[in-house]
KEKE-3310 file (N, C-alpha, C; in steps of 0.2 Angstrom, whole numbers, plus 5000, padded with zeros to 4 digits):
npx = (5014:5001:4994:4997:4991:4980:4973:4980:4991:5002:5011:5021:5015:5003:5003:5009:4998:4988:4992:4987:4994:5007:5022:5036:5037:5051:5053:5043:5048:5059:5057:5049:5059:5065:5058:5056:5072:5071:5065:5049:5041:5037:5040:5035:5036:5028:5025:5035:5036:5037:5026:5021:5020:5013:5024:5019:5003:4990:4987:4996:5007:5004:5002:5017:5021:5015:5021:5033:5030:5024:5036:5043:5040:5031:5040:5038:5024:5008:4996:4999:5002:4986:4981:4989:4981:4968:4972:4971:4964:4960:4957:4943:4935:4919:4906:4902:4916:4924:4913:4918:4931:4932:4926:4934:4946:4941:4937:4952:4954:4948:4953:4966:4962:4958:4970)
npy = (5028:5024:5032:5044:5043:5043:5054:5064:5078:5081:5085:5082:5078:5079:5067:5058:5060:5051:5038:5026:5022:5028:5030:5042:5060:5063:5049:5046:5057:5054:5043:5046:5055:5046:5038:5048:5050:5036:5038:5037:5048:5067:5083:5100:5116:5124:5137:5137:5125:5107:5099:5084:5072:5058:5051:5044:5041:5032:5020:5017:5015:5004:4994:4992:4988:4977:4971:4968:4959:4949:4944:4941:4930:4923:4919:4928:4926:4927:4918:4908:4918:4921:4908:4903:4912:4909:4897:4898:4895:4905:4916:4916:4920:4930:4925:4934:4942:4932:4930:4941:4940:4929:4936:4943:4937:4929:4941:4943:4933:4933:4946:4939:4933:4941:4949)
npz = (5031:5026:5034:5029:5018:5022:5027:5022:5016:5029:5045:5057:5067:5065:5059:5071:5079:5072:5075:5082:5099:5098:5095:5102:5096:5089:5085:5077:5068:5063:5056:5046:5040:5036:5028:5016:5012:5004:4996:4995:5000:5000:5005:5010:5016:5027:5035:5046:5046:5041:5029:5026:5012:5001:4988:4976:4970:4981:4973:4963:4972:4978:4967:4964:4977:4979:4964:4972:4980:4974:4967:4976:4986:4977:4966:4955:4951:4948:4950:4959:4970:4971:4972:4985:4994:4992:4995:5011:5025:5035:5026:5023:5013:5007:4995:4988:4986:4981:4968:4961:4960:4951:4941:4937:4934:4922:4914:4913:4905:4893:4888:4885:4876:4866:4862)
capx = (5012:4995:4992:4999:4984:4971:4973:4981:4997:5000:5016:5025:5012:4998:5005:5007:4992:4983:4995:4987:5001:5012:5030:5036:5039:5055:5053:5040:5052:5066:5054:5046:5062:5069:5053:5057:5077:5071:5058:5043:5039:5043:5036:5035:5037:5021:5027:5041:5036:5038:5022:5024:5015:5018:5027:5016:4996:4990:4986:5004:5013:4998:5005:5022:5021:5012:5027:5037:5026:5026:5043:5050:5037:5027:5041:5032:5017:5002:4993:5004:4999:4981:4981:4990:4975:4962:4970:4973:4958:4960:4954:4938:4932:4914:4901:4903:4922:4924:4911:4920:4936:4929:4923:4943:4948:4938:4938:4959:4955:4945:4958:4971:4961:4960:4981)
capy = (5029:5024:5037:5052:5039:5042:5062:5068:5081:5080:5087:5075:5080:5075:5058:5055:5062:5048:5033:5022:5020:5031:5032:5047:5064:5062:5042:5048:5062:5050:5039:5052:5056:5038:5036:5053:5047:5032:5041:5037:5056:5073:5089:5106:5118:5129:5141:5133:5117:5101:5096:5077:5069:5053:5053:5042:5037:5025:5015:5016:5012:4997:4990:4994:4983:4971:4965:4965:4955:4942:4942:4938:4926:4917:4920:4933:4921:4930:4914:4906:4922:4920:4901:4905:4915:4902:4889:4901:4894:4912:4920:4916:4926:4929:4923:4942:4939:4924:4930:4947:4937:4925:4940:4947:4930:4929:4946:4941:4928:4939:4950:4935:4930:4948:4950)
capz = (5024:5028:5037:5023:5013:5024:5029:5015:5018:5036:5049:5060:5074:5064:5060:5076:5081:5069:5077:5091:5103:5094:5095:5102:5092:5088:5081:5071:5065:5061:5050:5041:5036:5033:5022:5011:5008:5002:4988:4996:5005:5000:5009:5007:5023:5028:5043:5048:5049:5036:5029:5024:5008:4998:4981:4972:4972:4984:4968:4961:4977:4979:4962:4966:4984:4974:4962:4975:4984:4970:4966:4984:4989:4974:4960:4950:4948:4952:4951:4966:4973:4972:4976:4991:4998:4991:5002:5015:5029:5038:5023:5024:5008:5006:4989:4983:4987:4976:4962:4959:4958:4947:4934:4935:4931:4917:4910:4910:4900:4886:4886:4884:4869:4862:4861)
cpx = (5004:4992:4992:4992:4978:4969:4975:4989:4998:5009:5017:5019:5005:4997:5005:5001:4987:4984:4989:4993:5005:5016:5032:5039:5043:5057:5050:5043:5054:5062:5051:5053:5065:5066:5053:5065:5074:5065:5051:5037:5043:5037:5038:5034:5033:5025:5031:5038:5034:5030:5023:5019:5019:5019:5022:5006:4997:4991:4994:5007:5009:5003:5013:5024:5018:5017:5032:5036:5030:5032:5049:5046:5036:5031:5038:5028:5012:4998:4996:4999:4991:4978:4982:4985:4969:4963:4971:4966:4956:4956:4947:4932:4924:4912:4905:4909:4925:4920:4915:4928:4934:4927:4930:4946:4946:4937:4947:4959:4952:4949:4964:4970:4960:4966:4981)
cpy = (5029:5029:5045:5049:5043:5050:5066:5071:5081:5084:5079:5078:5077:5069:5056:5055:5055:5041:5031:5019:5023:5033:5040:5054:5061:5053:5045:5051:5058:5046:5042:5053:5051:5037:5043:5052:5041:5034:5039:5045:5060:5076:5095:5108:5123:5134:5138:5126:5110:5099:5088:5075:5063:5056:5051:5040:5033:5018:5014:5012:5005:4992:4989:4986:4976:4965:4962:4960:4949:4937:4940:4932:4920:4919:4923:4931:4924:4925:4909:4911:4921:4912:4900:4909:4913:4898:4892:4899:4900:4916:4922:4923:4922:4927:4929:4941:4938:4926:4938:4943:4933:4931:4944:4943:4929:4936:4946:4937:4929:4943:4947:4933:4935:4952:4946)
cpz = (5024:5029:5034:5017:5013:5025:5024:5019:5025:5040:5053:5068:5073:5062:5066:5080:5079:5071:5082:5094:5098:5097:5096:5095:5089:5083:5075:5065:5059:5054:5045:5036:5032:5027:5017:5008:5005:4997:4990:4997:4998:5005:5007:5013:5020:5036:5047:5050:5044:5037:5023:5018:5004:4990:4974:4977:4975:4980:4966:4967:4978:4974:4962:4970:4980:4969:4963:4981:4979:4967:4969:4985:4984:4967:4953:4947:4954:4952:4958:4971:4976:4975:4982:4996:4996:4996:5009:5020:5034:5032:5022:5017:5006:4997:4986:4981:4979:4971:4961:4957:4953:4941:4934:4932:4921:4912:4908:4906:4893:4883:4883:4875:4863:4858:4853)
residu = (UNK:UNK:UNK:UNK:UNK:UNK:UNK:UNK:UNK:UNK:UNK:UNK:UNK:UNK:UNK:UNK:UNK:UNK:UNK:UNK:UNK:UNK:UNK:UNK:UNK:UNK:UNK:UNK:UNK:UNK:UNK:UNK:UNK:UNK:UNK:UNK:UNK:UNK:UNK:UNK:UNK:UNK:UNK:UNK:UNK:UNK:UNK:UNK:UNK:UNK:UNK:UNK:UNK:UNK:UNK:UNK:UNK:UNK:UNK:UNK:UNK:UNK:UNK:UNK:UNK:UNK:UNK:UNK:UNK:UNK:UNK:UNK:UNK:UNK:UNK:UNK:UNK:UNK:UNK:UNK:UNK:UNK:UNK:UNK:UNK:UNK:UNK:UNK:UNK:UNK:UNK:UNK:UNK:UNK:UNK:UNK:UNK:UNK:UNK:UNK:UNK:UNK:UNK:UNK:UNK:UNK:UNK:UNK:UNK:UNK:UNK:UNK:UNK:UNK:UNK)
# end
């Protein structure tokens, strides 16, 4: 998916093409397809040959991946969520980081008091 993100429409030659260490043809094939039964993909065929794209915006599928995130892991608590990567000592989030957070926080609590 990443890679239909980053190129845009693409064939199964130039997905692999974009792979490091890529899977051969034929892997590739198979996933592409696995990821269009499962509604992520469609494609449209150019001169005989399946050109692959995603279904939705990266944005969309972000937000998507996101409440499935929430919902397996930190009980659909996006606060869980965000705490979990405060205490995270790998995280390692810069000043900027942390003041860009700190003005979403806050712009969510504006909005809370707006409702």
């Amino acid at each position: 998916m990443d890679v239909l993100y980053r190129v845009g429409p693409a064939t199964v030659a130039d997905v692999r093409a974009a792979l490091p260490d890529a899977p051969g043809y034929s892997a590739v094939r198979a996933l592409l397809r696995i990821l269009e039964e499962k509604g992520h993909l469609k494609h449209r065929e150019k001169a005989g040959k399946y050109i692959y794209l995603p279904r939705r915006s990266r944005a969309d599928a972000a937000k998507q991946a996101v409440r499935r995130l929430l919902g397996t892991f930190f009980e659909g608590s996006a606060a869980r969520a965000v705490a979990a990567v405060l205490d995270d000592a790998d995280a390692d989030l810069s000043d900027e980081e942390l003041d860009r957070l700190a003005q979403r926080i806050e712009a969510a609590r504006r909005k809370g008091k707006a409702s």
